[in-house]
TIBAFI-897385 format. One record per residue: x, y, z of N, C-alpha, C in turn. Coordinates in steps of 0.1 Angstrom, whole numbers, padded with zeros to 4 digits, always signed. Each point is the difference from the previous one (the first is absolute). Layout:
N
XYZXYZXYZ...
! end
This chain:
402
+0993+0828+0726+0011+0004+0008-0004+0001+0015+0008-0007+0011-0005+0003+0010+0015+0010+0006-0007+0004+0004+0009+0012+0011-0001+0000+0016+0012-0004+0004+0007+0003+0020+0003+0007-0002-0008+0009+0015+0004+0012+0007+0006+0000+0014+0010-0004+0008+0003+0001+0009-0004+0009+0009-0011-0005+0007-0004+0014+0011+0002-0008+0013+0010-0006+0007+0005-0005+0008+0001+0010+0013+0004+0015-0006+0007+0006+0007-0016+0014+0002-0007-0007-0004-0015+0012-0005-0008+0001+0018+0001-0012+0011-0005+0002+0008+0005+0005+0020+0007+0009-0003+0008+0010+0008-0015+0002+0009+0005+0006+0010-0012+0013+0009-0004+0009-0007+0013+0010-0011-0008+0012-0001+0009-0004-0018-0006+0009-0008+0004+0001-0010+0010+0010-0007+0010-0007-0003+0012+0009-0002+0003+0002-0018+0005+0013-0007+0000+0003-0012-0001-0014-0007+0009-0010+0003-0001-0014-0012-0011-0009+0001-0010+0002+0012-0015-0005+0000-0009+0003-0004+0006+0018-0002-0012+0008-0007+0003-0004-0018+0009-0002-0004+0004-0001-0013-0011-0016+0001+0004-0008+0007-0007-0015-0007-0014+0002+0004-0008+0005+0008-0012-0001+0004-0005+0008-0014+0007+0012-0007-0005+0007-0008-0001-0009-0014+0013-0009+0001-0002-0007-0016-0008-0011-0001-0005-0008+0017-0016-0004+0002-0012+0009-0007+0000+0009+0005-0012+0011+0000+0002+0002-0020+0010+0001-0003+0005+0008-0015-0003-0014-0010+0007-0015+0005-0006-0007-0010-0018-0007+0004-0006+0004+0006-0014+0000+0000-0007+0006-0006+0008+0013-0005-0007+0010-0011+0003-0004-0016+0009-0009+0001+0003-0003-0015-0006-0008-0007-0001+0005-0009-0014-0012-0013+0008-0009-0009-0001-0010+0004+0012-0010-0002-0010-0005-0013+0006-0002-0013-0005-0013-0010+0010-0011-0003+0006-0004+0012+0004-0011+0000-0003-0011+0012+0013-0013+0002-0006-0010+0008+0012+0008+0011+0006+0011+0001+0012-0004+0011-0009-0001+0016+0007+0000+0006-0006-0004+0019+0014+0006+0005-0006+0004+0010+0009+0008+0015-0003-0011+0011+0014-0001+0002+0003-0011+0017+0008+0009+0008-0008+0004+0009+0004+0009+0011+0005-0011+0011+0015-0006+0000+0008-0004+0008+0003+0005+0013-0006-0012+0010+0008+0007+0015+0005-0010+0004+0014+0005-0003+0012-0014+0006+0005+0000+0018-0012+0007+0005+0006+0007+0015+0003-0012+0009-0012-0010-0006-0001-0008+0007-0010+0001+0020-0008+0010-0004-0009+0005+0012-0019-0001-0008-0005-0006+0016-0014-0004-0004-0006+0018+0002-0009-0002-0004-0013+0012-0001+0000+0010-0011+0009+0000-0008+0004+0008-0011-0013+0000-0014+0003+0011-0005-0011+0004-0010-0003+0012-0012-0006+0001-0010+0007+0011-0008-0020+0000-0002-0004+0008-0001-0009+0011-0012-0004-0005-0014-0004-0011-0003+0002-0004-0016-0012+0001-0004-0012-0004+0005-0012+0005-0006-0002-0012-0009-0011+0000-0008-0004-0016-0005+0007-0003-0013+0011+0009-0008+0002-0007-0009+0008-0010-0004+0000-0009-0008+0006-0014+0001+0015+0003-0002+0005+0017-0004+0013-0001-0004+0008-0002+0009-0002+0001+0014+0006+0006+0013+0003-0011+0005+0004-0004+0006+0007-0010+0010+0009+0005+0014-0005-0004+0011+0009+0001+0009+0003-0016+0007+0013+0000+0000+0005-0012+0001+0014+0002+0016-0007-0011+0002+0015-0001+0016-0004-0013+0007+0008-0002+0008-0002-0016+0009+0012+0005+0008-0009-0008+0015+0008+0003+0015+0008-0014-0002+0012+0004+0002+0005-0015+0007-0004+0001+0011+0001-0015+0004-0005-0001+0014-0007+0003+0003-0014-0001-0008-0013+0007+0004-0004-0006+0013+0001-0013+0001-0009-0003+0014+0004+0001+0012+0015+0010-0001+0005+0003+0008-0007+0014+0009-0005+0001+0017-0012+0006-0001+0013+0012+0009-0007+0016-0005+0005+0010+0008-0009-0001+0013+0006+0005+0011-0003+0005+0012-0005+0017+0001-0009+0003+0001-0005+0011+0002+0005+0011+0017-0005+0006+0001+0007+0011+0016-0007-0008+0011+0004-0007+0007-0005-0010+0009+0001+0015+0012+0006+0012+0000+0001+0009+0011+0008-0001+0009+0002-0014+0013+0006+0001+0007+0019-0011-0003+0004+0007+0010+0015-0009-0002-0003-0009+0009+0008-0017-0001+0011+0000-0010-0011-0004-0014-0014-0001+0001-0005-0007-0015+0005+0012-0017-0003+0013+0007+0006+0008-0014+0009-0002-0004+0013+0003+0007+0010-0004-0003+0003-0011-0005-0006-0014+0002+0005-0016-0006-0010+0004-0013-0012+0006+0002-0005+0000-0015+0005+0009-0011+0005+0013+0004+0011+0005-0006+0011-0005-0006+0010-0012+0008+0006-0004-0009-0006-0008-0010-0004-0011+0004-0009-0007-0008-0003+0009-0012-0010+0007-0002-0003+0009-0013+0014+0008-0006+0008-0001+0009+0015+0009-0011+0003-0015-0002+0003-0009+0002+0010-0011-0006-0009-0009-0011-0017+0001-0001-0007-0005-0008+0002+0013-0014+0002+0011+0005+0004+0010-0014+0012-0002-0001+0010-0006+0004+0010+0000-0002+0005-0013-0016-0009-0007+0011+0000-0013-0008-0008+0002-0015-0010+0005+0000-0004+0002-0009+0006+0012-0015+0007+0003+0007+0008+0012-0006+0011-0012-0008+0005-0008+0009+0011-0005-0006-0002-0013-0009-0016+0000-0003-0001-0010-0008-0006+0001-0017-0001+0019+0009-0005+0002-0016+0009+0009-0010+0013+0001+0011+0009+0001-0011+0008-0012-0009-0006-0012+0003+0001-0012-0008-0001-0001-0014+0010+0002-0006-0002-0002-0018-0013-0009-0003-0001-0011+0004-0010-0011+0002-0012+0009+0000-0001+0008+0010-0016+0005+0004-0005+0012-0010+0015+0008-0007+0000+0011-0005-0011-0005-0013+0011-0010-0007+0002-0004-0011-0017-0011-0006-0003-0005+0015-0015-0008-0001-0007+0015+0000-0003+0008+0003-0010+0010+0004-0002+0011-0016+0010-0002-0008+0005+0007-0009+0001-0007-0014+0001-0016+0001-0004-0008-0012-0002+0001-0012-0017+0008+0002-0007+0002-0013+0006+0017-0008+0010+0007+0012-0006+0015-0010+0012+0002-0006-0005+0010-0010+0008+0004-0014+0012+0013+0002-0007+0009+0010+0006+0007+0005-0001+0006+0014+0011+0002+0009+0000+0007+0014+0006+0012+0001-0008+0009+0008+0008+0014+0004+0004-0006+0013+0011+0004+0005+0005-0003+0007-0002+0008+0017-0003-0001+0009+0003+0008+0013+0014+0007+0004+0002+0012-0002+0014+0003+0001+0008+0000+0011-0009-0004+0010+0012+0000+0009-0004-0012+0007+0002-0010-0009-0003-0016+0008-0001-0007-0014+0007+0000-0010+0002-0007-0014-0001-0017-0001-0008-0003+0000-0002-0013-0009-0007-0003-0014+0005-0011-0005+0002-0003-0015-0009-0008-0002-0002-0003-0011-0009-0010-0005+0015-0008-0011-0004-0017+0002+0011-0004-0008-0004+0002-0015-0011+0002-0004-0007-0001-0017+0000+0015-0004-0004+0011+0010-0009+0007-0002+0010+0010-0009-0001+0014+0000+0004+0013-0008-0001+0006+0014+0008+0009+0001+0003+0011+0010-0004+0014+0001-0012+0006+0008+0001+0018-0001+0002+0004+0012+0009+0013-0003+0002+0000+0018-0001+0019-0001-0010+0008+0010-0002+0011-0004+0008+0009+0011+0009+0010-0002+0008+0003+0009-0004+0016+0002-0002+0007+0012-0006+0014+0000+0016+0009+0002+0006-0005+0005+0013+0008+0003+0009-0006+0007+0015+0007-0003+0008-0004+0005+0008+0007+0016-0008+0004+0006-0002+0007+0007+0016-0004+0016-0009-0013+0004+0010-0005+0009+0017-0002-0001-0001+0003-0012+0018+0004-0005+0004+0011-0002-0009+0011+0000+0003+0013-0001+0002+0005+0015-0010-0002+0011+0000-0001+0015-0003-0010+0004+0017-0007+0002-0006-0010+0011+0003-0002+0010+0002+0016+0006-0002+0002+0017-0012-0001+0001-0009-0001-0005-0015+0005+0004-0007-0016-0004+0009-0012+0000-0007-0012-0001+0008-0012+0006-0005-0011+0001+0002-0010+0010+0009-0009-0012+0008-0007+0007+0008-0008-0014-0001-0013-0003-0014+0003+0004-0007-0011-0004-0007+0004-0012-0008+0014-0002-0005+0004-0010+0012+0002-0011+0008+0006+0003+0011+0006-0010+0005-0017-0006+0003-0010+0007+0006-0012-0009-0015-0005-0005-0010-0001+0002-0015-0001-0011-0003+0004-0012+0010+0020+0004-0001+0007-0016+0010-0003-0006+0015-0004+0002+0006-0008-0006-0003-0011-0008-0009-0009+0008-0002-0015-0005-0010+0006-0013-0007+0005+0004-0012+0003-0013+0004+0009-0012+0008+0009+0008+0010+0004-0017+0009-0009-0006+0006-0006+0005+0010-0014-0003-0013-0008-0010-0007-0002+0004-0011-0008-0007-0001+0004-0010-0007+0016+0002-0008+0001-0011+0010+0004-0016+0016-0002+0007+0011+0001-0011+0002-0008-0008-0001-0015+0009+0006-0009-0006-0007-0010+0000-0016-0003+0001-0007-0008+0000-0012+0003+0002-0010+0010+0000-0012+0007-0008-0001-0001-0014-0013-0004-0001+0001+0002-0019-0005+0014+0001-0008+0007+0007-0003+0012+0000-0002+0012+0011+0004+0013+0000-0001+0005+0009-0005+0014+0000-0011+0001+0010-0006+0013-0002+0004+0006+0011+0002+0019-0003+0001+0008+0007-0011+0012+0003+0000+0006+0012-0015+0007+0002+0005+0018-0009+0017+0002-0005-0005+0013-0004+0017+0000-0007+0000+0010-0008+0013+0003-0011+0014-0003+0008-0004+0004+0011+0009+0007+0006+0008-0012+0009-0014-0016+0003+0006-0005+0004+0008-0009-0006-0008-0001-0014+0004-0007-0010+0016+0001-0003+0005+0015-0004+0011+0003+0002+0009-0003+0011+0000-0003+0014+0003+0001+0007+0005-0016+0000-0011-0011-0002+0004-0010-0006+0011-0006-0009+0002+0008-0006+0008-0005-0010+0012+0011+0001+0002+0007+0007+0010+0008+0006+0007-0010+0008-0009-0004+0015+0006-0001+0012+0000-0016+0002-0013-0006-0009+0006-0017+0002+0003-0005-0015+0002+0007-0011+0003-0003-0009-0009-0010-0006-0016+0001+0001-0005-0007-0007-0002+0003-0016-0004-0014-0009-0004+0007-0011-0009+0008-0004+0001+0011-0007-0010+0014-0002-0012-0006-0010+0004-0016-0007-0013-0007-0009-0007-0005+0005+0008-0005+0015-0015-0009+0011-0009+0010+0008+0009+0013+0001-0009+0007+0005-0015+0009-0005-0010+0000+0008-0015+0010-0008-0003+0008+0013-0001+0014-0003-0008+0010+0009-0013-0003-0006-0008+0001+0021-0013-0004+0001-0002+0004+0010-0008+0017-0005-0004+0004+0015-0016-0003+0010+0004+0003+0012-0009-0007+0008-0014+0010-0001-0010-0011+0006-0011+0010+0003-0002+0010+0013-0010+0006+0002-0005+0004+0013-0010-0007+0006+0002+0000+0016-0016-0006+0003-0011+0014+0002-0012-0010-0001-0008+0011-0004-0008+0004+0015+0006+0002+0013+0003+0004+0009-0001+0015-0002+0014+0006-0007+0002+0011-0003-0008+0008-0009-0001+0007+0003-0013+0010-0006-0004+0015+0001-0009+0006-0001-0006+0011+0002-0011-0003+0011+0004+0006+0015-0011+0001+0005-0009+0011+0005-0014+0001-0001-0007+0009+0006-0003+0007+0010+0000-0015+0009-0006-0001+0018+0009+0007+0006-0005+0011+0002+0007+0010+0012+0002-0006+0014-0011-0006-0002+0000-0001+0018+0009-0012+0003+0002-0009-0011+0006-0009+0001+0014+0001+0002+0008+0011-0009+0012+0009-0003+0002-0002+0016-0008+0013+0005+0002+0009+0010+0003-0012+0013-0008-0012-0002+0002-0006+0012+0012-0010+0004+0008+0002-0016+0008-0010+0001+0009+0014+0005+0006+0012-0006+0007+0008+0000-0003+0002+0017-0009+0003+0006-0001-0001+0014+0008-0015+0011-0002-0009-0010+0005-0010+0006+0021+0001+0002+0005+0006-0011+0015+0003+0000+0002+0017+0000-0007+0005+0006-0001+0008+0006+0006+0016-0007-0012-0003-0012+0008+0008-0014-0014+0008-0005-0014-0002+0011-0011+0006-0005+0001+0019-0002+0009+0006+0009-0001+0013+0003+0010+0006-0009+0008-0005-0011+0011+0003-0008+0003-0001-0014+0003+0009-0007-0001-0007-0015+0015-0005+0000+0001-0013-0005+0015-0005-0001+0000-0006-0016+0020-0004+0005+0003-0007-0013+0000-0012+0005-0001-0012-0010+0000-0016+0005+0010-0004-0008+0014-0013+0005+0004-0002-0005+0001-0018+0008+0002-0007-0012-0002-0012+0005+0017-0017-0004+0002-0004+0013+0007-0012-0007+0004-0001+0017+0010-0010+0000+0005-0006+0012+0012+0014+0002+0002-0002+0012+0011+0012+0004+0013-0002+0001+0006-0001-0009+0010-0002-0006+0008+0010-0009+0013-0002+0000+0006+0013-0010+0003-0003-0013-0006-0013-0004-0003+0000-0012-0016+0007-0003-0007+0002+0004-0013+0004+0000+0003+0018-0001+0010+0006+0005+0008+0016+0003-0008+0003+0009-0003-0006+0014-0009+0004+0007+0005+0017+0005+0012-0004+0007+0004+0015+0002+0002+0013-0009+0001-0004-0014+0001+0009-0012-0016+0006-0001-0012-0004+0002-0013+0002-0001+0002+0006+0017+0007-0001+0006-0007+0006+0013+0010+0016+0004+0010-0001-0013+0008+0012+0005-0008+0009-0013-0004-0007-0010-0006+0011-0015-0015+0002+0010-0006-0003+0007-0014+0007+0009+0004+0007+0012+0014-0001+0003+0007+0013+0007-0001+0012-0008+0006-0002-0005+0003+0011-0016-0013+0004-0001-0006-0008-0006-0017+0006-0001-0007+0010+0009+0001-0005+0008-0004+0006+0012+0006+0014+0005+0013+0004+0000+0004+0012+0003-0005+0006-0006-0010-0001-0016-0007+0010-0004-0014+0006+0007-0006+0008+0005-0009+0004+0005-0016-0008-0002+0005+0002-0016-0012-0007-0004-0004-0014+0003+0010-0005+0004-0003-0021+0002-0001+0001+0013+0003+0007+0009+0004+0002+0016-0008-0014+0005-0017+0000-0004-0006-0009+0010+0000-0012-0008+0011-0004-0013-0003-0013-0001+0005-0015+0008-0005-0012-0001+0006-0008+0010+0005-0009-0015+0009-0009+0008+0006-0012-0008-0004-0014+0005-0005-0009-0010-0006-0008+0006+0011-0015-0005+0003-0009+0005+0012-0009-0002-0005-0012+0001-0005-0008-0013-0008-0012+0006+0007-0012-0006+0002-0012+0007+0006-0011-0002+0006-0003+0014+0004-0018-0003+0002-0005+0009+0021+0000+0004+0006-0001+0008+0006+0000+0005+0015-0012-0007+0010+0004-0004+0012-0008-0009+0014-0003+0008+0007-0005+0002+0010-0002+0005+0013+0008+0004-0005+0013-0005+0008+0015-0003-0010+0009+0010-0011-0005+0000-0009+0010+0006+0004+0011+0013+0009-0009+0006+0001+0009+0013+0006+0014-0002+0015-0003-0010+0004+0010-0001-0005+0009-0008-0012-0001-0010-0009+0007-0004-0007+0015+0010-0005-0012+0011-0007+0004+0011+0007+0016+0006+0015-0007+0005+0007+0010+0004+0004+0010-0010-0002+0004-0011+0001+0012-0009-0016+0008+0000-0010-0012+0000-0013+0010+0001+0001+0006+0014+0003-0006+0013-0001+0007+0010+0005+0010+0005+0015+0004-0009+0010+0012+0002-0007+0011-0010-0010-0001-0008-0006+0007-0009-0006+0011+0006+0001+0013-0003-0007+0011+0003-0014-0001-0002-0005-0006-0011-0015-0004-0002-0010-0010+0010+0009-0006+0010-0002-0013+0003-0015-0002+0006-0003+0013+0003-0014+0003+0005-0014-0004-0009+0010+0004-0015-0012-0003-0011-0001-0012-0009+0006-0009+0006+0005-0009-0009-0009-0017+0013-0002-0008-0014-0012-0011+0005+0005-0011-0005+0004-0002+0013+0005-0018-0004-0010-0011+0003-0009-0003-0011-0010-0009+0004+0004-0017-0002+0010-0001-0003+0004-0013+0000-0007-0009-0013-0003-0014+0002-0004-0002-0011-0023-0002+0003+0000+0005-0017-0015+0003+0004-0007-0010-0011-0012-0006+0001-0005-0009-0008-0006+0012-0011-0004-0010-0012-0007+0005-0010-0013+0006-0001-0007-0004+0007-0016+0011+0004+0005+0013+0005+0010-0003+0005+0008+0010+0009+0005+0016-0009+0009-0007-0006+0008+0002-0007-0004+0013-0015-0010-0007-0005-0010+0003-0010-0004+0018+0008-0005-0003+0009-0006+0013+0004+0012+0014+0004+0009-0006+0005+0012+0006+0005+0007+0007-0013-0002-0007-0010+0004+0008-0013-0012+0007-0006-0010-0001-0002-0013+0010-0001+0005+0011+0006-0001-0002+0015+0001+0012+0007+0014+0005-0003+0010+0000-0006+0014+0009-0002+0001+0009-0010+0002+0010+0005+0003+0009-0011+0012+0000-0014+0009-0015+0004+0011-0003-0008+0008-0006+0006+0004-0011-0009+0003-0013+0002+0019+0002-0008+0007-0004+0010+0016+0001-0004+0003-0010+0005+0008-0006-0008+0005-0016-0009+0018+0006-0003+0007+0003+0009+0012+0006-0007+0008-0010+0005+0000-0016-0005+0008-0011+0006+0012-0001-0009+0009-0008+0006+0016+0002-0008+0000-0012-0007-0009-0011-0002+0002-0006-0007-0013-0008+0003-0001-0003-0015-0018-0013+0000+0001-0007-0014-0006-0008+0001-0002-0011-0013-0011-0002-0005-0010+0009+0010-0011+0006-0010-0007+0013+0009-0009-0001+0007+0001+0009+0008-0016+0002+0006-0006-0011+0004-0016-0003+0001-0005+0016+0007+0000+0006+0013-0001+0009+0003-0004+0012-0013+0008+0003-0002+0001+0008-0014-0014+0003-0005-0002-0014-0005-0015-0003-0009-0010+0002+0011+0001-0012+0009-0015+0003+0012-0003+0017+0002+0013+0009+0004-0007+0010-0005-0007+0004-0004+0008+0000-0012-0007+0004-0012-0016-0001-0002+0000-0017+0004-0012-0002-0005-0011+0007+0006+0006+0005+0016-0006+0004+0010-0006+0016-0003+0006+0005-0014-0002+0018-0001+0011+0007+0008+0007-0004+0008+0013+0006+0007+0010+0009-0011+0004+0009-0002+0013+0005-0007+0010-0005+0006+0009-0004-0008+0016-0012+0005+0013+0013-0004+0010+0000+0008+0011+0002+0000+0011-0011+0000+0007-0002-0007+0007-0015+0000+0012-0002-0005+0008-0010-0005+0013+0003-0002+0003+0001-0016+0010+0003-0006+0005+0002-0010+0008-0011-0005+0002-0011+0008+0013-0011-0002-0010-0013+0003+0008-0013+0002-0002-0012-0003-0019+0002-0009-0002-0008+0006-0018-0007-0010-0008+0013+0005+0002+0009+0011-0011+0007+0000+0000+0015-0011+0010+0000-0007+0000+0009-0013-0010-0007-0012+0002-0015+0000-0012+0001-0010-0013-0006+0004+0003+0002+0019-0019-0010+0001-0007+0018+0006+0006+0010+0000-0001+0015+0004-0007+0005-0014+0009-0003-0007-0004+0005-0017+0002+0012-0001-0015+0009-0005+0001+0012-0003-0013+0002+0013-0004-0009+0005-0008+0004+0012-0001+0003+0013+0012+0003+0001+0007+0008+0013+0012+0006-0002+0004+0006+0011+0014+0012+0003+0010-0009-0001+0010-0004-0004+0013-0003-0001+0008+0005+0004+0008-0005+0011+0016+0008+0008+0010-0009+0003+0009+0004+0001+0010-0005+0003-0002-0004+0017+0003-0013+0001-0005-0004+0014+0010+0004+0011+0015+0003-0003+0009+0006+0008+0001+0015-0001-0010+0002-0005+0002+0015+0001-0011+0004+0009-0002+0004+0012-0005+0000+0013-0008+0016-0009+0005+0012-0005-0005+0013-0006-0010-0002-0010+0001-0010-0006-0006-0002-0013-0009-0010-0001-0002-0007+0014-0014-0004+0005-0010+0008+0005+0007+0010+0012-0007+0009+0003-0007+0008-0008+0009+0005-0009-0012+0014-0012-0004-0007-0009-0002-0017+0001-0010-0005-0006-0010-0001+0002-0001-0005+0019-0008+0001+0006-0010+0020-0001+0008+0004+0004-0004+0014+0000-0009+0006-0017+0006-0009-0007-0007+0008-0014-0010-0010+0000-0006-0012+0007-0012-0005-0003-0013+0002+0013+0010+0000+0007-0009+0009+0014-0004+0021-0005+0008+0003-0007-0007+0013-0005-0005+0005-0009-0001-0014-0007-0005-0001-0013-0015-0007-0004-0012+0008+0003-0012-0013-0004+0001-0006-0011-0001+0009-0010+0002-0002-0015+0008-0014-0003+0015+0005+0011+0010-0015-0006-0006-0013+0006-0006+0001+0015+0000-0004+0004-0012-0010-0007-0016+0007-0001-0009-0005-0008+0011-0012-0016+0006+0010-0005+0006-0008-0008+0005-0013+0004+0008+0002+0009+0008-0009+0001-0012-0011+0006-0005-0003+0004-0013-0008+0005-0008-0003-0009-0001+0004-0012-0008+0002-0014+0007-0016-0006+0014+0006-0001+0009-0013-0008+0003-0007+0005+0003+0003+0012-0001-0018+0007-0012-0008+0000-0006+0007+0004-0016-0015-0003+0004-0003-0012-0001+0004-0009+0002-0007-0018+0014-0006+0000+0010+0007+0006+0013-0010-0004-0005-0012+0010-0005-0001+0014+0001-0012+0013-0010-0013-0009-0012+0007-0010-0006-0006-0004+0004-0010-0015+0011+0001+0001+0009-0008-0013+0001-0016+0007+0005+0003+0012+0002-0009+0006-0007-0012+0008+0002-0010-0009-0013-0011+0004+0001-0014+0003-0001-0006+0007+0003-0012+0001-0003-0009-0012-0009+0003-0003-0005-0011-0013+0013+0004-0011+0007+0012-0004+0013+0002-0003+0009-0006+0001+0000-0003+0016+0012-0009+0003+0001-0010-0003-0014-0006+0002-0004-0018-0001+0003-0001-0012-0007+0008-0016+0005+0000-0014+0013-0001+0004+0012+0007+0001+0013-0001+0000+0007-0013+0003-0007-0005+0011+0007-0014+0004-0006-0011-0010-0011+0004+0003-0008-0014-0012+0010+0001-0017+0004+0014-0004+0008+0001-0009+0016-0010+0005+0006+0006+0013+0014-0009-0003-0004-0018+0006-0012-0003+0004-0002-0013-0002+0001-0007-0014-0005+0009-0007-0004-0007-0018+0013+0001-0003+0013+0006+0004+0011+0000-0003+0009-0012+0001-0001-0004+0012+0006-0008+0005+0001-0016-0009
! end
């Protein structure tokens, strides 16, 4: 059996949740001890030179793509005008062109030939005319808010639930909750669908290095303070303000007085008016908007927190959550969509609109070593369920389906 993977969409600047999912089921089927003949064809239909995946020497792997128009040559930063500028267009109209030739059934359909099965790229869907269809969907998110997306994305998640309805032979979801949500909200069948949850990268961890902690915490300006960390894009799907009025609450108790709030991710199309509710905030003094922070970064910033709150109004799985976890952090988190069962029994559970009932959650794990040790106890063992080589089993499972 050979198997297409569409990672078309895998070589962005930075890596966003649906990159981390495919780079992981790279990494997840590398770990699996195959006793058969199947092969992985890591497809890139982008149609752009310099491209590349991680495969390492075994013969099962394939990375497969062709530039149209290869001898067509880019212009590099010549610096001065008018040459940047003519070589500027030049390189947008040679991507242009190239973009438009490899949405050619012709190019799709040559590149795609031999394989038995393709997962699909979800937001840039192409077919194979022979092949079997998997298309793996993390949530339905951009239909729930889609103030907070471009409508370009919102008709993509359209197209790829439309798909995966009515022309997927199979479809995986990352958690119960999305699974249901599925077949609630695009009415797919509940037979095509399999929950398959994701791994962690192994980034997240337990760290030792103080000095290392200290120097990042000195860098966002969080070295002199024990805080809470809470992480996602700043958005009111995320409850940014619900997490910044329950560390009000906290705080009028004597006991929390010097803690700070630390607010990490990058910036959403909602953000501003975000902005303007943190800045009317009586806290506003203790509260850290670091924007968005890389993963070396990141890793240490959760070491160093005394508790990690995750009280988002809606997720389809809920990666944060785990990195935690894996981190030894105690989690406060939500009681509704996927983060009730990726939370488990290894964190505080609240109602995410209840602004009181985050706070004396917060408050019973900040006064509590005992819980708190606990609650850090079970998360390492629950974060450690989750594995990529899991995930890769799961898919390799709805391939043999197909």
């Amino acid at each position: 059996m050979q198997v297409g993977i569409d990672v078309s969409g895998l070589f962005w600047k930075y890596r966003t949740g649906v990159q981390v999912l495919y780079y992981g089921l790279l990494e997840g089927l590398q770990q699996l001890a195959l006793h058969d003949d199947t092969k992985f064809v890591f497809v890139d239909l982008s149609g752009q030179p310099g491209h590349s995946l991680p495969l390492g020497e075994s013969g099962r792997f394939e990375f497969r793509g062709e530039v149209p128009l290869g001898f067509l040559q880019g212009f590099g930063d010549t610096g001065a005008q008018p040459f940047k500028a003519a070589g500027d267009i030049w390189n947008c109209g040679v991507r242009f062109l190239r973009k438009r030739l490899t949405r050619h059934p012709g190019y799709v359909n040559r590149i795609m030939a031999d394989l038995d099965v393709v997962q699909v790229w979800n937001w840039d869907i192409r077919t194979s005319r022979r092949a079997a269809h998997v298309i793996n969907i993390p949530d339905v998110i951009p239909l729930i808010y889609p103030e907070l997306f471009g409508r370009h994305f919102i008709a993509a998640t359209r197209t790829s639930l439309d798909f995966a309805r009515d022309k997927a032979d199979q479809v995986l979801a990352i958690s119960e909750y999305t699974k249901r949500d599925l077949v609630e909200k695009a009415r797919i069948p509940e037979s095509k669908i399999t929950v398959v949850y994701p791994g962690i990268r192994r980034v997240f961890r337990p760290v030792d290095d103080r000095q290392a902690i200290e120097a990042v915490l000195a860098k966002y300006g969080l070295k002199d303070y024990p805080y809470i960390l809470s992480i996602g894009f700043l958005d009111p799907r995320k409850n940014v303000t619900g997490h910044v009025q329950a560390f009000e609450r906290l705080t009028e108790d004597r006991r929390f007085k010097d803690f700070h709030l630390a607010l990490v991710g990058p910036p959403s199309l909602a953000t501003s008016k975000v902005l303007q509710q943190i800045e009317s905030a009586e806290a506003r003094e203790r509260i850290h908007i670091t924007g968005y922070v890389p993963d070396d970064e990141l890793v240490l910033l959760l070491n160093g927190a005394r508790l990690f709150a995750y009280c988002s109004l809606y997720e389809g799985f809920g990666f944060p959550v785990v990195e935690a976890m894996s981190c030894g952090v105690p989690v406060v988190t939500s009681n509704s969509t996927s983060l009730r069962e990726v939370g488990s029994d290894a964190a505080l559970l609240v109602d995410p609109e209840d602004c009181d009932q985050m706070a004396e959650a917060m408050k019973r794990v900040l006064d509590d070593t005992a819980l708190a040790e606990e609650l850090k106890a079970r998360g390492l063992v629950h974060a450690s369920q989750f594995t990529w080589k899991k995930w890769a089993q799961g898919h390799l499972e709805a391939y043999r389906r197909c």
